[in-house]
Structure formats: structure tokens, C-alpha cells
N, C-alpha and C positions, 0 to 999 in steps of 0.2 A: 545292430543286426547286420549292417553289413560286414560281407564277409566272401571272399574267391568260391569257397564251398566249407562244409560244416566241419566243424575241427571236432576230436575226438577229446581234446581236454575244455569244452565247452562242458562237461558234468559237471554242475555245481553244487550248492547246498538249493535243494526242491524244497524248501520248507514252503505251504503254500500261502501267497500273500493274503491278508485280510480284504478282502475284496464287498467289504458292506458298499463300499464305493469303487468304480474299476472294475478292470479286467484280466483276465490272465491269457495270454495269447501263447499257441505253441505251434509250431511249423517245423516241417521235416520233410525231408526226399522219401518218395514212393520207396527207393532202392535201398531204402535204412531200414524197411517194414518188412518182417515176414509176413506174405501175403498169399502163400501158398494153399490150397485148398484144403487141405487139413489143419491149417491155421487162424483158415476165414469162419470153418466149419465150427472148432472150438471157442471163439470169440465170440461170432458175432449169431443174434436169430434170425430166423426164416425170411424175417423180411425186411433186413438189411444185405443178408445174398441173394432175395429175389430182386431189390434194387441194383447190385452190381450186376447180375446177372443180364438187364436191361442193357447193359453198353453195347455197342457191339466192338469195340475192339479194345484188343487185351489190356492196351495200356491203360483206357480210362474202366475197364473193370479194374484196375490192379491201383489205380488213384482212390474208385473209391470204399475199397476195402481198406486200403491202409488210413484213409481220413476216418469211418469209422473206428476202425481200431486203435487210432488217437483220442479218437472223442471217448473211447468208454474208457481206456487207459487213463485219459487225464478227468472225469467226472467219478470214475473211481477213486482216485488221490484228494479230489475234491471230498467227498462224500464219508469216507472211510469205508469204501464197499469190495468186495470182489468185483473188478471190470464186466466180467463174464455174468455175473446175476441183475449186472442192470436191465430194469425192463423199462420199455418207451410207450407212449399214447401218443394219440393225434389228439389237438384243440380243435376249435372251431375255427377253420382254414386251413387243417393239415399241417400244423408247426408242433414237432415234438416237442414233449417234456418228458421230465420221468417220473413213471406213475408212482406212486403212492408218498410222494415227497412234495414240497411248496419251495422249487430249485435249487441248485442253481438253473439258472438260465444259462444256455447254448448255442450257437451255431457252427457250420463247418461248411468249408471249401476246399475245392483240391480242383487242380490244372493239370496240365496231363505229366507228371512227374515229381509233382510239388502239392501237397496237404497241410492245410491249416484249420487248427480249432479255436473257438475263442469262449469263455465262459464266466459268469461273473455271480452277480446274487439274484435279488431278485428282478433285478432290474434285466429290459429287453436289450441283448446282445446281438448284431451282427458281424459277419468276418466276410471278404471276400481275398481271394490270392488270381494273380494272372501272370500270366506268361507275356512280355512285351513279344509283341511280333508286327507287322509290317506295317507300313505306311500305310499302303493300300486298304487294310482291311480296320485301319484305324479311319480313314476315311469313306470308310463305307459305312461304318457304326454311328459316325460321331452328327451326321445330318439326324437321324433318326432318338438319340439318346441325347444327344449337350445343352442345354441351354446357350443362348444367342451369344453370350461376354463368354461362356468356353471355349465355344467356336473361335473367336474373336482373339485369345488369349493364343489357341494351339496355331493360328496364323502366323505369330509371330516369334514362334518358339522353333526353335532350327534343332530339335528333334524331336517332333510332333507325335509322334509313335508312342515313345517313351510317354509325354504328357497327356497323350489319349488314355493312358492307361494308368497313371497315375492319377486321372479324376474318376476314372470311369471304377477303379475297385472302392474308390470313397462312396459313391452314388450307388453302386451291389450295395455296400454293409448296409449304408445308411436305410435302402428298400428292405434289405430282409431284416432290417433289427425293428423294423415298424408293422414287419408283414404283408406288404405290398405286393411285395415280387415285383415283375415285370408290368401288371396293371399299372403301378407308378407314375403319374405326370412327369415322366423326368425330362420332359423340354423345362420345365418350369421349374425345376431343384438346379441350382447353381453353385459350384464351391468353388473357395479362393483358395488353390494348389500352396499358393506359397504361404498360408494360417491354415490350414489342414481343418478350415472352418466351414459354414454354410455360409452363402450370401444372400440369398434369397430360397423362400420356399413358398409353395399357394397359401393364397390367403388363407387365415386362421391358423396357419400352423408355427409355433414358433421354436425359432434356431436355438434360441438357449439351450432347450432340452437334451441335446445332442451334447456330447461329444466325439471326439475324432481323435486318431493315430495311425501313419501308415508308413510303412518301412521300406526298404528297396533292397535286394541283395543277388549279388551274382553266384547262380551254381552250378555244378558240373551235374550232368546226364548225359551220360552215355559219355562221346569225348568230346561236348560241345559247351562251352559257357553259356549262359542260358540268363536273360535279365528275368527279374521278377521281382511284382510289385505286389505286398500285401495291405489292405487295412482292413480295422475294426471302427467298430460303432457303437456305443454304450449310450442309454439313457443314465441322465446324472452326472455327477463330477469325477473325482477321482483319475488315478491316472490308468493305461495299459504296463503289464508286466511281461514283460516280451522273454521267452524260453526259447534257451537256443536249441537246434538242432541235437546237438551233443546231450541236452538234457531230455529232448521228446525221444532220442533212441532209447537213454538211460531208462525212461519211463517207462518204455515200450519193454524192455527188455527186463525187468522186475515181473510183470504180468509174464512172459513167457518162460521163465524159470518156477512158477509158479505148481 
């Protein structure tokens, strides 16, 4: 998945993987999504534009219309459905699924120019995507979210920024693939960057369960190279099926000829 920015002969054969076990990860630039109000209006309901409606500025209403519009794009292909007729429910702690089915499982993230969806069987799925950006606010986060051996680790890593953010989107998946969120003990969840593993987590919980995969890839927005770090989380074994760019437009652009 790396890659300078997303090539146009990245469409390949979408056949969707067997995902009894795994994941199927898809990631794309806001700027590949029509996400224009008569395109958010046809796709998506009421209160998926009452959520973007929530941002206040353009860019991240415009990240997360087009991460929706990936997620119903690719649970559509998954599913064999119309994107547009998929309907969502809340659980108990507000984690969608989709009503009237027993999954797949879903989640999604988007950065402010970058969306990622990640989706599997029945098993709990998390994805987070971020945008590397500065020392500074990598050590503003990292006293309050690391574990003691992260800390420890990003001291001696001569670009700290980058690996603040390279643990910290493992520690998102891992929170919202459990349903945590931010409630999360995450002084006390620890992972080793370089096995894209757990190392430690509170008692009673065990690492096995997990698995991990996380990606790195450089893109262009606007006229700026931009780093960005994605991963997923899956309960179970099996591997991540990572879809390039080229094939989340291709996706996206089937549903709008539609």
C-alpha cells in the first residue's frame, strides 16, 4: 500500500475475499469521492447527513460523507445489496450494525482528506487512519494515551511524530474494535510497533484475541505530500485484504452510474 498517491491502474479483480476469517480494508482520498450535496443526499439517510452536518468545517463534513459513502459502497459488494437501501441500528453503546442481517461487521475512519473502511464477518472489527503531523502535538497526546515502554520506545526513535502515530492508530482500532472508545485504560494497553502486536493489556484480558495490520502511505492533497498511517483490528486469525485506492474509486464509481 505504499504508494506517492493512488494510481488509476490500481483497479483490479474486486472479487470479495472469503473473510470467515480477516478483513477487508479499503482507503481512498476525500478528493476521489463525489461528495457533493446532491450526492450525499442520494446515498446516504437522514442521519448520516445529520452526522456530517455536525462538523463545522468543510473539509471534515466532506471526509465524512465520503467515508460513509465507502462504507455503504463496500457493505454493499459485501452483502449483494443496493449501497443506497442499506439501513443501520444502534447496539447497546451506539455501535452500528445493519438491521435486519447478523453482519458483516464494520467500522470507519477518515482524517481530514483521507477515509478508511474496514469490514469482516462476524467477528468485531476496528480501523483507524491518521494524518502524521507534528512533534509537538505528538507529545502533547502521548503523556496522556502511551503506555510507560511507548513512551520509552518514541524517546529513542529520531522521528517520534511518525511513531506516535504509528502506535496510536493500532490503540484507536484496537478501542473501537472492543467498543471502548476513549473510556479505554489506554496508559495500560501497550504495543510492540515493530510485531504490530499487543504487549501487554489489564488484567484478565488476553492478547491472543486480537489481531493487527497497519499500513503507511504517502498522498497528495491539494499540492502537499501528506504521510499517513492506517490500521485495523480484527477478533480472530486470518489475514487484512488491503484495497487500493484505484479499486475504492472503481467501487465508488459502479454505485454512481447506478
Amino acid at each position: 500500500m505504499e504508494s506517492p498517491e493512488p494510481r488509476d491502474h490500481d483497479h483490479r479483480d474486486m472479487a470479495a475475499p472469503d473473510l470467515e476469517a480477516g478483513v477487508e480494508v479499503w482507503t481512498t482520498l476525500v478528493s476521489s469521492v463525489d461528495v457533493s450535496e446532491d450526492a450525499a443526499a442520494r446515498c446516504l439517510s437522514d442521519d448520516e447527513l445529520a452526522r456530517a452536518a455536525r462538523f463545522r468545517s468543510p473539509e471534515d463534513r466532506a471526509s465524512c460523507v465520503a467515508a460513509h459513502r465507502l462504507l455503504r459502497a463496500a457493505l454493499g459488494a459485501r452483502v449483494g445489496a443496493d449501497p443506497r437501501t442499506l439501513r443501520f441500528e444502534a447496539q447497546d453503546g451506539g455501535k452500528p450494525v445493519l438491521s435486519g442481517r447478523r453482519g458483516p461487521e464494520f467500522n470507519l475512519s477518515h482524517a481530514r482528506g483521507v477515509v478508511t473502511v474496514a469490514g469482516g464477518g462476524a467477528h468485531p472489527v476496528g480501523v483507524d487512519v491518521e494524518r502524521v503531523r507534528t512533534d509537538a502535538i505528538a507529545r502533547e497526546l502521548e503523556a496522556r494515551v502511551l503506555h510507560p515502554d511507548e513512551r520509552a520506545r518514541l524517546r529513542d526513535d529520531v522521528a517520534p511524530a511518525r511513531a506516535f502515530f504509528q502506535l496510536w492508530v493500532l490503540k484507536e482500532a484496537y478501542i473501537k474494535a472492543t467498543g471502548e472508545g476513549l473510556a479505554a485504560p489506554l496508559r495500560e494497553i501497550c504495543f510492540d510497533p515493530e510485531r504490530t502486536a499487543l504487549d501487554a493489556l489489564p488484567e484478565g484480558r488476553d492478547p491472543a484475541r486480537w489481531s493487527f495490520d497497519r499500513r503507511g502511505l504517502i498522498v497528495t492533497i491539494g499540492r502537499h505530500e501528506v504521510a499517513v498511517c492506517c490500521a485495523v483490528c480484527w477478533a480472530g486469525g486470518g489475514t487484512a485484504h488491503w484495497r487500493t485506492p484505484g479499486e475504492a474509486r472503481a467501487l465508488l464509481g459502479d454505485v454512481d452510474h447506478r
